[in-house]
TIKESE-862591 format. One record per residue (C-alpha): residue number from 1; residue in three letters; y, x negated, z. Coordinates in steps of 0.5 Angstrom, whole numbers, padded with zeros to 4 digits. Example, Ala and Ser with C-alpha at 12.3 -4.5 7.8 and 13.67 -1.06 7.14 Angstrom:
REM residues 2
pt num:1 residuo:ala c2:-0009 c1:-0025 c3:0016
pt num:2 residuo:ser c2:-0002 c1:-0027 c3:0014
END
This chain:
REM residues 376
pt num:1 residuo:unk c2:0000 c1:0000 c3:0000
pt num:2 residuo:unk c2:0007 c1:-0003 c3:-0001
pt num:3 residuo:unk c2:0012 c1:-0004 c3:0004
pt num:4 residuo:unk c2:0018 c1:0000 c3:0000
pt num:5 residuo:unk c2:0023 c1:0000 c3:0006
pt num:6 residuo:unk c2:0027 c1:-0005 c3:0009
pt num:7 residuo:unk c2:0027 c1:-0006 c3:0017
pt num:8 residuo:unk c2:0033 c1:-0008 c3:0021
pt num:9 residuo:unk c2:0036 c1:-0015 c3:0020
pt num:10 residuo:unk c2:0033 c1:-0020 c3:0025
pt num:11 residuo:unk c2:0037 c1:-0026 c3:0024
pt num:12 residuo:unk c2:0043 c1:-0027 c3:0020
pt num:13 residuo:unk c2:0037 c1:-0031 c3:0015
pt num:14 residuo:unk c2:0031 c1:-0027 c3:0016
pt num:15 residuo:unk c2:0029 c1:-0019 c3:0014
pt num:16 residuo:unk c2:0023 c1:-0016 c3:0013
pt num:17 residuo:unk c2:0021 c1:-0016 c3:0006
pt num:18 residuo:unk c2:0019 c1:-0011 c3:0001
pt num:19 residuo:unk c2:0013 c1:-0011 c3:-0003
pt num:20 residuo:unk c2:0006 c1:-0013 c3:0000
pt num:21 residuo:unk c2:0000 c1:-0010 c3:0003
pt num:22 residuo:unk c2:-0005 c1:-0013 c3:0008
pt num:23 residuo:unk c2:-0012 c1:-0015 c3:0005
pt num:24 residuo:unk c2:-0018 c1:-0013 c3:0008
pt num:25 residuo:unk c2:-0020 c1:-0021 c3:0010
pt num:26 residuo:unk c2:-0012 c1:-0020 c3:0015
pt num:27 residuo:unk c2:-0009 c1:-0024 c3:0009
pt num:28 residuo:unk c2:-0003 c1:-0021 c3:0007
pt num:29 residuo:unk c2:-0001 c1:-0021 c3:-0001
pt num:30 residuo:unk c2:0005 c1:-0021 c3:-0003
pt num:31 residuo:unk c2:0006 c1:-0016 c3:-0009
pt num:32 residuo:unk c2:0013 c1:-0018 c3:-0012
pt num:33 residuo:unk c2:0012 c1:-0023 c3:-0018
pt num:34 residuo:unk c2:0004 c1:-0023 c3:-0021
pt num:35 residuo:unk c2:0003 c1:-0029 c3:-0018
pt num:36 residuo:unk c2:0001 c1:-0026 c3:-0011
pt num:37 residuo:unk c2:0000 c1:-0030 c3:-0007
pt num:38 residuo:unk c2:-0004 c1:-0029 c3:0000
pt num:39 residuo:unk c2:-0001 c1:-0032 c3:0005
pt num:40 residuo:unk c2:-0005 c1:-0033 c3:0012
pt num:41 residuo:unk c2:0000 c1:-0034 c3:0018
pt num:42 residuo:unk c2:0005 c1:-0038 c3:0018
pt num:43 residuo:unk c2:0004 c1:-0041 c3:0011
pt num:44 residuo:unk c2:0009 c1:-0039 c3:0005
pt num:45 residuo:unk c2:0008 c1:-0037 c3:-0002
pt num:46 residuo:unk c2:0010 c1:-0041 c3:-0008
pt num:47 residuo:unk c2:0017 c1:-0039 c3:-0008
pt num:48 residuo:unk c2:0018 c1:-0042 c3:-0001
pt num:49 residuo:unk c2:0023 c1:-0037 c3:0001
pt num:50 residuo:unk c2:0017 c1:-0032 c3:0003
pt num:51 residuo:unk c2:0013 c1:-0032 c3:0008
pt num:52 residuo:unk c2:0008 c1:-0028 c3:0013
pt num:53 residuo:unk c2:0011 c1:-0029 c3:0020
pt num:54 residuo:unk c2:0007 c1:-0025 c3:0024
pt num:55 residuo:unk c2:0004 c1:-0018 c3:0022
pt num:56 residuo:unk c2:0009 c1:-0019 c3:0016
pt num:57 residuo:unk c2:0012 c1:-0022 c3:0010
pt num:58 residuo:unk c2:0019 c1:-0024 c3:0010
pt num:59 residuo:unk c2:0025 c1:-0026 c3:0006
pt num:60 residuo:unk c2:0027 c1:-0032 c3:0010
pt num:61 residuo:unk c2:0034 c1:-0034 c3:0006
pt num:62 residuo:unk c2:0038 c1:-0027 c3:0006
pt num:63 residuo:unk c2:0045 c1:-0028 c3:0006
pt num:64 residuo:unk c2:0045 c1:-0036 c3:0004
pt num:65 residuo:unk c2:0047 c1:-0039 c3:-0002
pt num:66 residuo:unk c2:0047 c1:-0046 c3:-0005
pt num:67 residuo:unk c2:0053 c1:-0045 c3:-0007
pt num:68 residuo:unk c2:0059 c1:-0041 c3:-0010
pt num:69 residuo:unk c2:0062 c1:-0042 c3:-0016
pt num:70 residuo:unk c2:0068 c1:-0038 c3:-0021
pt num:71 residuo:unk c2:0064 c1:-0039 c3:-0029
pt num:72 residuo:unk c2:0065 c1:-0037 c3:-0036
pt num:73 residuo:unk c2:0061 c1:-0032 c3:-0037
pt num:74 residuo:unk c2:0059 c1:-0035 c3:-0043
pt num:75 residuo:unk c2:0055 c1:-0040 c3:-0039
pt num:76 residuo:unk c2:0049 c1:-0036 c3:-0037
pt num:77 residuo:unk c2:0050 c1:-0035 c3:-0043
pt num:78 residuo:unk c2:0051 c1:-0029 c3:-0045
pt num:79 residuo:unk c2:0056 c1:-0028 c3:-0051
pt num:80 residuo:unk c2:0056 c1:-0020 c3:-0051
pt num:81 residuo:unk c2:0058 c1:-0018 c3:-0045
pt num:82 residuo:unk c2:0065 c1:-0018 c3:-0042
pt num:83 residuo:unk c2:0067 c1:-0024 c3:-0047
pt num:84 residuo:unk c2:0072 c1:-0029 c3:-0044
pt num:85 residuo:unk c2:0071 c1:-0028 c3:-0037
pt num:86 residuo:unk c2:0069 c1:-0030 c3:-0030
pt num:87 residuo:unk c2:0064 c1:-0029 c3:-0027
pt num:88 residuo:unk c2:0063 c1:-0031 c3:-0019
pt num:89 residuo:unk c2:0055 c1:-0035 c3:-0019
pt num:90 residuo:unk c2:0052 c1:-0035 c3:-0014
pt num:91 residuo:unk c2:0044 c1:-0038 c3:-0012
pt num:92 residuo:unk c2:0039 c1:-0039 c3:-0006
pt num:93 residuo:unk c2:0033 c1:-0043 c3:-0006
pt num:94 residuo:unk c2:0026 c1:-0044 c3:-0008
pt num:95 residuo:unk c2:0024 c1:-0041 c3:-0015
pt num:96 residuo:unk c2:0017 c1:-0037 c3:-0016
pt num:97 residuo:unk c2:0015 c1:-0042 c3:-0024
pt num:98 residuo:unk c2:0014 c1:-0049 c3:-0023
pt num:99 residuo:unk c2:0017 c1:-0051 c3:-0029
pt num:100 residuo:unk c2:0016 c1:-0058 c3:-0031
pt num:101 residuo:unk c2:0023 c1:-0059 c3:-0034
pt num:102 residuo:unk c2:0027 c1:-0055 c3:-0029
pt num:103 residuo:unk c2:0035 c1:-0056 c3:-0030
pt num:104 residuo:unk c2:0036 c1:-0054 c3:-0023
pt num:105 residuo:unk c2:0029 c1:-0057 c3:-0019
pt num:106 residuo:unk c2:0034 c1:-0060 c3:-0014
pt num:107 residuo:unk c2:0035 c1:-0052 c3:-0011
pt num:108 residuo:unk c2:0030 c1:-0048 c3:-0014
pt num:109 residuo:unk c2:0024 c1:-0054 c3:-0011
pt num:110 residuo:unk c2:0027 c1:-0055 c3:-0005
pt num:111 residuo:unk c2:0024 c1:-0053 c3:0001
pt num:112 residuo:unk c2:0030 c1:-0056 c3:0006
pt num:113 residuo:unk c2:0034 c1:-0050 c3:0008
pt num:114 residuo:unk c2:0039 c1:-0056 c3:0009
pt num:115 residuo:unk c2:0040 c1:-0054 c3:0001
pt num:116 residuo:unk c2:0044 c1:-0047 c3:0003
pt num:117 residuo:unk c2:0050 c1:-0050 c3:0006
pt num:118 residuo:unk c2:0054 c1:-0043 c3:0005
pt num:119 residuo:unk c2:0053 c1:-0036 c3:0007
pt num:120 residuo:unk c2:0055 c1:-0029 c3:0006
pt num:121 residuo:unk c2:0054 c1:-0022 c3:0007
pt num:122 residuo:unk c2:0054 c1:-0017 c3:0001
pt num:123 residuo:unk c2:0060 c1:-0014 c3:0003
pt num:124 residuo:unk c2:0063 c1:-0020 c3:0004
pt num:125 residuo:unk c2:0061 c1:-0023 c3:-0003
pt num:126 residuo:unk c2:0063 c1:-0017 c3:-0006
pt num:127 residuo:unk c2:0069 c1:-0017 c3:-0004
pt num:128 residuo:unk c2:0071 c1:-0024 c3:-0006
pt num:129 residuo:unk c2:0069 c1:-0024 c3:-0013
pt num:130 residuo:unk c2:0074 c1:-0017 c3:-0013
pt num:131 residuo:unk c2:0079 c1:-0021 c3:-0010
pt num:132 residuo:unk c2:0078 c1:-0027 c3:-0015
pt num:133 residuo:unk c2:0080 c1:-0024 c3:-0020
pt num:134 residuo:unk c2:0072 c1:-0023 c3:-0024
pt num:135 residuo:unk c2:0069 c1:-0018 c3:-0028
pt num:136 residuo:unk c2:0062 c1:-0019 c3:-0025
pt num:137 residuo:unk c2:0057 c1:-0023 c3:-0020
pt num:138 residuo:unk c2:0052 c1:-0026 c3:-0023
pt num:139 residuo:unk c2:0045 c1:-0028 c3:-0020
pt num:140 residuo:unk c2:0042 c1:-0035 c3:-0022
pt num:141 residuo:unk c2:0042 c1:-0042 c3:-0021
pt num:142 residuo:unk c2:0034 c1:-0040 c3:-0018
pt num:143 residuo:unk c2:0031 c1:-0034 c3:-0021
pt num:144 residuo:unk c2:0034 c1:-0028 c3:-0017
pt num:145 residuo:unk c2:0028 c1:-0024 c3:-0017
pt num:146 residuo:unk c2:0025 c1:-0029 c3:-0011
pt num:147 residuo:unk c2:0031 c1:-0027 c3:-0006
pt num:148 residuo:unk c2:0031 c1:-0019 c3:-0009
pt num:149 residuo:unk c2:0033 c1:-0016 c3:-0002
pt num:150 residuo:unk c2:0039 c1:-0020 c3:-0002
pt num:151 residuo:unk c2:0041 c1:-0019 c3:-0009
pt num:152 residuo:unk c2:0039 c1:-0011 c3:-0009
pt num:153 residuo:unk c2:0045 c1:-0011 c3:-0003
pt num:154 residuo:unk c2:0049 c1:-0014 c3:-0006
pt num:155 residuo:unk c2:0049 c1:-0011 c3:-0012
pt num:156 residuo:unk c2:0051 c1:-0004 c3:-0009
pt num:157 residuo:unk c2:0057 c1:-0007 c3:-0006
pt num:158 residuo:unk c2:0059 c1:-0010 c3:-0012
pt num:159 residuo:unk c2:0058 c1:-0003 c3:-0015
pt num:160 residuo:unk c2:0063 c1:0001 c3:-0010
pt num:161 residuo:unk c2:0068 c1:-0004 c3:-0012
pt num:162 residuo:unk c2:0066 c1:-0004 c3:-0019
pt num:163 residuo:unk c2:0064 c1:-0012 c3:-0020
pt num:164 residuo:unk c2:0058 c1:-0011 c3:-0025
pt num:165 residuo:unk c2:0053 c1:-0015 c3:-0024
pt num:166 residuo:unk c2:0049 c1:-0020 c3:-0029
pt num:167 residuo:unk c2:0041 c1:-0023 c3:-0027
pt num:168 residuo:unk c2:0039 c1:-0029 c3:-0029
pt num:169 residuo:unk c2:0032 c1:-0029 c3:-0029
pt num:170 residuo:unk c2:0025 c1:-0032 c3:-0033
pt num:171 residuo:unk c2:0023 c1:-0024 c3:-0032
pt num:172 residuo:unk c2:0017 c1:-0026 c3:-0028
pt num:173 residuo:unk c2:0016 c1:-0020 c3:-0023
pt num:174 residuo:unk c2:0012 c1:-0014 c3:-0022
pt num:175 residuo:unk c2:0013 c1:-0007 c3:-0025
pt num:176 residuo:unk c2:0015 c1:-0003 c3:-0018
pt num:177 residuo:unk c2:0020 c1:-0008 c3:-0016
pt num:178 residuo:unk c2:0022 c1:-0010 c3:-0023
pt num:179 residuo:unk c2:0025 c1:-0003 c3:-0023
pt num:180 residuo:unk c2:0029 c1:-0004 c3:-0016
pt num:181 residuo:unk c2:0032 c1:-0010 c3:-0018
pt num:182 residuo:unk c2:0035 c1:-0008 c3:-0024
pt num:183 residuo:unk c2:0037 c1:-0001 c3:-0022
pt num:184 residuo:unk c2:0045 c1:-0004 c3:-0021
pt num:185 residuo:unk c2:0044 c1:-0010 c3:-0025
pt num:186 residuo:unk c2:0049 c1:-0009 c3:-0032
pt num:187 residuo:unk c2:0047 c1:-0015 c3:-0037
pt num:188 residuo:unk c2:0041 c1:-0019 c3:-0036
pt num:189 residuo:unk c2:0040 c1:-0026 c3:-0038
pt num:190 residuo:unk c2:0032 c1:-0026 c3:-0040
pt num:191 residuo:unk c2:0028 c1:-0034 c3:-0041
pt num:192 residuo:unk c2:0024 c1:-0033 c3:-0046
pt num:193 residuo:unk c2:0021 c1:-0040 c3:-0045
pt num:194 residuo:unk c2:0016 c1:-0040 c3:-0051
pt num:195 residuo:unk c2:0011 c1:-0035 c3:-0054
pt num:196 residuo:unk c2:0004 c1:-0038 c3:-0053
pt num:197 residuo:unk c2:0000 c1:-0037 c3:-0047
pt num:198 residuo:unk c2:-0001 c1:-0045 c3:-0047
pt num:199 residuo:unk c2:0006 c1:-0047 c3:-0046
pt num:200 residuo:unk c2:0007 c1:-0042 c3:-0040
pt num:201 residuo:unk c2:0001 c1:-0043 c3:-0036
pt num:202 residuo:unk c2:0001 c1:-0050 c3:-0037
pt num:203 residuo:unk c2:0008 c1:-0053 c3:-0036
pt num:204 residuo:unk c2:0011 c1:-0046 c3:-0032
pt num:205 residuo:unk c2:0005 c1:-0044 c3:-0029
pt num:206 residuo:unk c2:0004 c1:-0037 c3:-0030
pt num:207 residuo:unk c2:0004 c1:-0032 c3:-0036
pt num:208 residuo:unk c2:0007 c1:-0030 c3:-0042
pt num:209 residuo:unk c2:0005 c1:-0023 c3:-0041
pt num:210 residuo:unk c2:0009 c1:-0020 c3:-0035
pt num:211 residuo:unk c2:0016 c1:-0023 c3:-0039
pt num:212 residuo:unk c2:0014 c1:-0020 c3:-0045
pt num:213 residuo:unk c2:0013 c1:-0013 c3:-0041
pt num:214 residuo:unk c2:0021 c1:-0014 c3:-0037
pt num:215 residuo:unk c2:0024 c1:-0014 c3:-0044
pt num:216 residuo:unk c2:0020 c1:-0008 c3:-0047
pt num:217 residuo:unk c2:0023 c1:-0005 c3:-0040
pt num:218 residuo:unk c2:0030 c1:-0007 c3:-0040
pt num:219 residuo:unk c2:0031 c1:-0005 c3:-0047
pt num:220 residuo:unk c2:0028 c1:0001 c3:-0048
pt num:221 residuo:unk c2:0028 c1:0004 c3:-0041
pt num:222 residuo:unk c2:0034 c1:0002 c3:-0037
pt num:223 residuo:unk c2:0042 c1:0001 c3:-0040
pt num:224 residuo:unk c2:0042 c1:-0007 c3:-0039
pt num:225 residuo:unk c2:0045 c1:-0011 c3:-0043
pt num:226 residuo:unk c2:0040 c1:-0016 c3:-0045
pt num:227 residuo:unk c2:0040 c1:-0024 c3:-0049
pt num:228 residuo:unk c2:0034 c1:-0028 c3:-0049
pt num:229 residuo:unk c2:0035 c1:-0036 c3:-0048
pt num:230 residuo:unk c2:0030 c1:-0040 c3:-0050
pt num:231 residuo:unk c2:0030 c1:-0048 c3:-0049
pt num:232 residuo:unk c2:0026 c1:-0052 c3:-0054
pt num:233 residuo:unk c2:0022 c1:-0057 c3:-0052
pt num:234 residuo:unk c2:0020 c1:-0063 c3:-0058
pt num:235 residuo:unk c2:0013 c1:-0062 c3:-0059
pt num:236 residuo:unk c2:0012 c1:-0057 c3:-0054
pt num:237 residuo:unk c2:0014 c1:-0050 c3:-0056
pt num:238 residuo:unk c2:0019 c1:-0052 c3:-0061
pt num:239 residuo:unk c2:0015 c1:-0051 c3:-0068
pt num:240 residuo:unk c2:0018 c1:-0047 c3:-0073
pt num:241 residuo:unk c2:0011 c1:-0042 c3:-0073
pt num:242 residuo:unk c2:0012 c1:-0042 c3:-0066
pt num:243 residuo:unk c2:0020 c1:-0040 c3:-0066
pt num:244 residuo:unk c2:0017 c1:-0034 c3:-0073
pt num:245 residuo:unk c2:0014 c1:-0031 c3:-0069
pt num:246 residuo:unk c2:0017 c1:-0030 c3:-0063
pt num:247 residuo:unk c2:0024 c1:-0027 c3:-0067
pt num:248 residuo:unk c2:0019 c1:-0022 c3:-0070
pt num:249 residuo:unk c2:0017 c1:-0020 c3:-0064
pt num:250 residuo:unk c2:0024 c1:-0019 c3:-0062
pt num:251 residuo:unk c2:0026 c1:-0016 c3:-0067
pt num:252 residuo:unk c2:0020 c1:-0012 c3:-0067
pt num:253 residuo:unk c2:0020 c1:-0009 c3:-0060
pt num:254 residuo:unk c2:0028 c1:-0011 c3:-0058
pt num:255 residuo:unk c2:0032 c1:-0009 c3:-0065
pt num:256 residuo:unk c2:0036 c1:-0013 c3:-0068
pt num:257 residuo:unk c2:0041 c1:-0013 c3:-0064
pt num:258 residuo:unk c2:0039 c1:-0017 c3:-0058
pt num:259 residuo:unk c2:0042 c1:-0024 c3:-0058
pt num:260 residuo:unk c2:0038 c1:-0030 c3:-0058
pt num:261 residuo:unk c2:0040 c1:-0037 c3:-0055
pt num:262 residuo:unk c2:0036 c1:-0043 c3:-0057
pt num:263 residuo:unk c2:0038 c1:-0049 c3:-0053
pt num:264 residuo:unk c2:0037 c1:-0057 c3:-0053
pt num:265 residuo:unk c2:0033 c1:-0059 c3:-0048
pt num:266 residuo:unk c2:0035 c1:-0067 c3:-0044
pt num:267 residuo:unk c2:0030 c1:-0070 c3:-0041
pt num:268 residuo:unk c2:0029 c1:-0068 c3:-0033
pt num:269 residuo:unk c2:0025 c1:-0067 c3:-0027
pt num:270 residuo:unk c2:0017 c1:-0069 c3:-0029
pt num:271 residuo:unk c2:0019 c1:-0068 c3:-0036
pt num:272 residuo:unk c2:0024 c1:-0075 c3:-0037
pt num:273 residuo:unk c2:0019 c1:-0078 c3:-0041
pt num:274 residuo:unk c2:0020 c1:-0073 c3:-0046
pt num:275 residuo:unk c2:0025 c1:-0073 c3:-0052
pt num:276 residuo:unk c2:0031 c1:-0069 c3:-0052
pt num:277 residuo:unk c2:0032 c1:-0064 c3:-0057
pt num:278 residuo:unk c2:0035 c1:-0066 c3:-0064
pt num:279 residuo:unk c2:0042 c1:-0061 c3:-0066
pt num:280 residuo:unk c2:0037 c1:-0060 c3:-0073
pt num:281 residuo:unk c2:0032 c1:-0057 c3:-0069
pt num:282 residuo:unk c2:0036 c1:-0052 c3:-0066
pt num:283 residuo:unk c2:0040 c1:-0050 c3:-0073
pt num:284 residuo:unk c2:0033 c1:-0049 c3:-0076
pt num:285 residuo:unk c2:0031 c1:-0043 c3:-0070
pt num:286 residuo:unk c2:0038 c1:-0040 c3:-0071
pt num:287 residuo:unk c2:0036 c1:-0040 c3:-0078
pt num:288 residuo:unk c2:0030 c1:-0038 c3:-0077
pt num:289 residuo:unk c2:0031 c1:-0032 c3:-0072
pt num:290 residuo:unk c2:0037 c1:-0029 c3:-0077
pt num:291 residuo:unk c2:0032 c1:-0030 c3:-0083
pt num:292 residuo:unk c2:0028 c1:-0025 c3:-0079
pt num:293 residuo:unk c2:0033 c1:-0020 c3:-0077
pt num:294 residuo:unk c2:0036 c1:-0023 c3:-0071
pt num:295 residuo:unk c2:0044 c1:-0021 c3:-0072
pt num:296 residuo:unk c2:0047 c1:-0025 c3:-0067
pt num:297 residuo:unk c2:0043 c1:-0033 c3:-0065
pt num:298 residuo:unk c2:0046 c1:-0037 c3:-0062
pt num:299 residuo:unk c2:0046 c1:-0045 c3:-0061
pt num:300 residuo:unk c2:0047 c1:-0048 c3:-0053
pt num:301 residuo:unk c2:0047 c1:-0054 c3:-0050
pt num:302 residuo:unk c2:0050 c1:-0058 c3:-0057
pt num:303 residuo:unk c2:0056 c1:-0058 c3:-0059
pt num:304 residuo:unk c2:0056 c1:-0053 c3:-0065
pt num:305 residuo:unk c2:0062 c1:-0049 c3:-0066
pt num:306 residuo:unk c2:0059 c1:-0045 c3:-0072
pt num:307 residuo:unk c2:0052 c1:-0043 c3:-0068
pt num:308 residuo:unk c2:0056 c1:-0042 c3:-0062
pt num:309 residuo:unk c2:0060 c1:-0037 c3:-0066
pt num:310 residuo:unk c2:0059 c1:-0028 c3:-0067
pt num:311 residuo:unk c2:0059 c1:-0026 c3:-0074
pt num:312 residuo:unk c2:0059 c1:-0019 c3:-0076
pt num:313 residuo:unk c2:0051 c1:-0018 c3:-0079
pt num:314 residuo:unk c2:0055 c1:-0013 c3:-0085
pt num:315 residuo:unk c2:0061 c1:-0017 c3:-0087
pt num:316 residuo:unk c2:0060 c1:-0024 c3:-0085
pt num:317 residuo:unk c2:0067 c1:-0024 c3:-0081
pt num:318 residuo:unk c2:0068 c1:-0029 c3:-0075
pt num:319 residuo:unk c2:0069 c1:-0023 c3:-0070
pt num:320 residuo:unk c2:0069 c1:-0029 c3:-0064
pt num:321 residuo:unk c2:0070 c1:-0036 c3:-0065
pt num:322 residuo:unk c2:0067 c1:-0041 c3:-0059
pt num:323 residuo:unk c2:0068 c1:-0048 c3:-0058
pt num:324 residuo:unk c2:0063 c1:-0049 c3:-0052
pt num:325 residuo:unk c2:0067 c1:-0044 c3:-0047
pt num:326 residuo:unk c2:0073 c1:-0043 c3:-0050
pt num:327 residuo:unk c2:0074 c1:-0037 c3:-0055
pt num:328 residuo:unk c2:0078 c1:-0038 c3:-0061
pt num:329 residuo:unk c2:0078 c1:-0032 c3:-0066
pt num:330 residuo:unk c2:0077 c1:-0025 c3:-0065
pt num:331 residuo:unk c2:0077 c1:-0020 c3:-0069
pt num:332 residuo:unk c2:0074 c1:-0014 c3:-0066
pt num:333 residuo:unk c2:0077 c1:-0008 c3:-0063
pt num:334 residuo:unk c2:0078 c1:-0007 c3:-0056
pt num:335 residuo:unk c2:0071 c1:-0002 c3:-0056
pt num:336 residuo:unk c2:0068 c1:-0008 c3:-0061
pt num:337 residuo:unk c2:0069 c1:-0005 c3:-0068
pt num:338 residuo:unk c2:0070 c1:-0011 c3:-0073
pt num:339 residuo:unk c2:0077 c1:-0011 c3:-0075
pt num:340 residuo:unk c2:0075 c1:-0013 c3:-0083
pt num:341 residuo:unk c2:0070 c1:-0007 c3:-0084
pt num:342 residuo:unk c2:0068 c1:-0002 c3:-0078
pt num:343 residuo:unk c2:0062 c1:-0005 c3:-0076
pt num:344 residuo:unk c2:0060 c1:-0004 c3:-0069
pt num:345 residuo:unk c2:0059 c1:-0010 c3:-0066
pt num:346 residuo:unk c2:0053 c1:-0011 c3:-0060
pt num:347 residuo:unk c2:0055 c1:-0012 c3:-0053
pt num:348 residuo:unk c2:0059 c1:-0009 c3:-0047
pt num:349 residuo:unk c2:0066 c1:-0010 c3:-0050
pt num:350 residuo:unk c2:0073 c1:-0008 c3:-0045
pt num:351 residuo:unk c2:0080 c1:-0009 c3:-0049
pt num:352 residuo:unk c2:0082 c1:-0016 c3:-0051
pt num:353 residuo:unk c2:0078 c1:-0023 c3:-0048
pt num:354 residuo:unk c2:0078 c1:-0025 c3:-0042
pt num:355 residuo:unk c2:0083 c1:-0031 c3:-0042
pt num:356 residuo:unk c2:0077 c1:-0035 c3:-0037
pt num:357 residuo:unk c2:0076 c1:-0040 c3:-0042
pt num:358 residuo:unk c2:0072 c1:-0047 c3:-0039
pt num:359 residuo:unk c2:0074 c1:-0047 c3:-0032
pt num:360 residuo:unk c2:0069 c1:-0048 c3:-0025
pt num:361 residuo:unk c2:0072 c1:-0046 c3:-0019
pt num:362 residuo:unk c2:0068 c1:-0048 c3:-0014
pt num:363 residuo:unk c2:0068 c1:-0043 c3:-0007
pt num:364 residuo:unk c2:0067 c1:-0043 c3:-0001
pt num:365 residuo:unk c2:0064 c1:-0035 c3:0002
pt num:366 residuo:unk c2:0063 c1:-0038 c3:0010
pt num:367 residuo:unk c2:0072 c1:-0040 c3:0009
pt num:368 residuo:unk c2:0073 c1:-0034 c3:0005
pt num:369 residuo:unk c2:0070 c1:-0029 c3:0011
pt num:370 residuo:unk c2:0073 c1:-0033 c3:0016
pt num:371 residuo:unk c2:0081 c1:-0033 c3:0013
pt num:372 residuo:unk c2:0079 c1:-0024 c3:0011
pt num:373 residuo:unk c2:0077 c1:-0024 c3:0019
pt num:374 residuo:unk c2:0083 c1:-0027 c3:0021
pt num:375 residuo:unk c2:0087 c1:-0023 c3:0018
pt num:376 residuo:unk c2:0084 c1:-0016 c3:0020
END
């Protein structure tokens, strides 16, 4: 049976967590990821951050973070929705994959607590990202799902102050849960990491059906905004038969219209013996995805103003011009027509661009809840 509801806060850091059940041996396994771990006393699962303390599985980091940051919203990345602006990011610990190029091993592999250094309760959050001036709170650094009772909070809060919330996440989730995460997310930034069960089972422990299953999901079940991410590894998952047919299935089971980012892998954590990613290799999927259908592919982590930039898929007309973060073209209407023909151009548009640009603004929640206290 799953544990739908919450139980009160035992510690600024430790809740009850939802979605587990107790097997007939007294392990309890938790129901959260596929990954289901079954966890005897005191042990933890894979994530690190959920564990069984007593009769019990716990969320052992609500309210802490690895840190806060102002981004562009174009850093997630997500090109369609609220272009030019910022979004307030935050992270926690741990990560329920165990990718071998992860680019933030240093957070999602840490089991040191020291890792989260700052602190913040939804509402305080919430109201910080109002009162720096941005359109959303994104959910990313390590994948959200693992810290799901924080991130579901969250997100309400952010709803009553009207903040749209964005997920950053490899989709690696069960289906009950899946459904409670994402009831308050407004876009989604999806890892397709590969599309063979090969590459996921050995380079990210775990599968590629239940990603899959999270995109059919977002698309056709909910009114998330979703764009996929795909880094491409040379010699791993980077082939042009491999690249074929997973933008056929995107097409296919996603439509046109779902923006699709290939971006250059750099030799990092267990991978530093593998080559980074040619800018050819990301030109050739880009080309590859558009043969087959795909409107709006995006080339990440080179530079590259032409594979960064949004064209209308009727007329061919620049409707956002991109150098890395910063825009520079923009030919679409404030509901995002292109201005040359009329075409109606995916995403989530609200006026003019943001004026954002390439700035990281570091912040402190812990100072920010402190000096709102003071002034009450």
């Amino acid at each position: 049976m799953t544990t739908a509801q919450q139980s009160p806060q035992k510690s600024p850091t430790v809740v009850t967590a939802r979605y587990w059940h107790r097997l007939d041996d007294g392990r309890l396994q938790c129901d959260l990821c596929p990954r289901f771990c079954k966890l005897h006393e005191d042990q933890q699962g894979l994530c690190f951050v959920r564990a069984r303390q007593g009769d019990e599985i716990v969320l052992t980091t609500y309210g802490r973070s690895s840190g806060f940051c102002v981004d562009p919203i174009e850093k997630k990345p997500l090109n369609h929705f609220l272009p030019g602006t910022s979004v307030l990011s935050f992270g926690t610990a741990g990560c329920n994959l165990a990718c071998k190029f992860c680019q933030n091993w240093d957070m999602s592999k840490s089991r040191e607590m020291d890792t989260l250094a700052d602190s913040a309760a939804p509402e305080t959050l919430a109201r910080a990202a109002r009162e720096r001036g941005g359109s959303s709170v994104a959910y990313t650094y390590n994948d959200p799902v693992i810290f799901l009772e924080y991130a579901v909070d969250v997100a309400k809060e952010c709803r009553k102050l009207g903040i749209k919330n964005v997920a950053v996440t490899a989709g690696y989730i069960c289906e009950e849960p899946r459904k409670e995460f994402f009831q308050d997310m407004d876009a989604a930034n999806v890892d397709l990491k590969a599309f063979t069960e090969d590459f996921y089972r050995k380079i990210t422990g775990s599968h590629l059906q239940p990603v899959l299953d999270t995109l059919r999901y977002l698309k056709h079940e909910t009114d998330v905004w979703i764009e996929t991410t795909t880094l491409l590894i040379p010699g791993k998952n980077d082939s042009p038969e491999e690249i074929d047919e997973m933008t056929r299935w995107v097409v296919k089971e996603l439509g046109p219209d779902v923006p699709m980012h290939f971006t250059a892998f750099h030799p990092e954590w267990k991978m530093m013996d593998t080559p980074s990613t040619p800018p050819e290799t990301l030109t050739r999927a880009r080309e590859i995805a558009m043969k087959n259908g795909v409107r709006y592919a995006y080339t990440g982590n080179v530079h590259d103003k032409a594979g960064d930039s949004t064209y209308c898929h009727q007329c061919g007309t620049t409707l956002i011009g991109r150098d890395w973060y910063v825009l520079s073209d923009w030919n679409l209407t404030n509901d995002g027509h292109c201005k040359s023909c009329g075409t109606q151009c995916a995403g989530v548009f609200d006026g003019p661009p943001g004026e954002w640009g390439a700035r990281r603004m570091p912040v402190r929640l812990s100072e920010f809840a402190m000096e709102n206290a003071m002034g009450e």
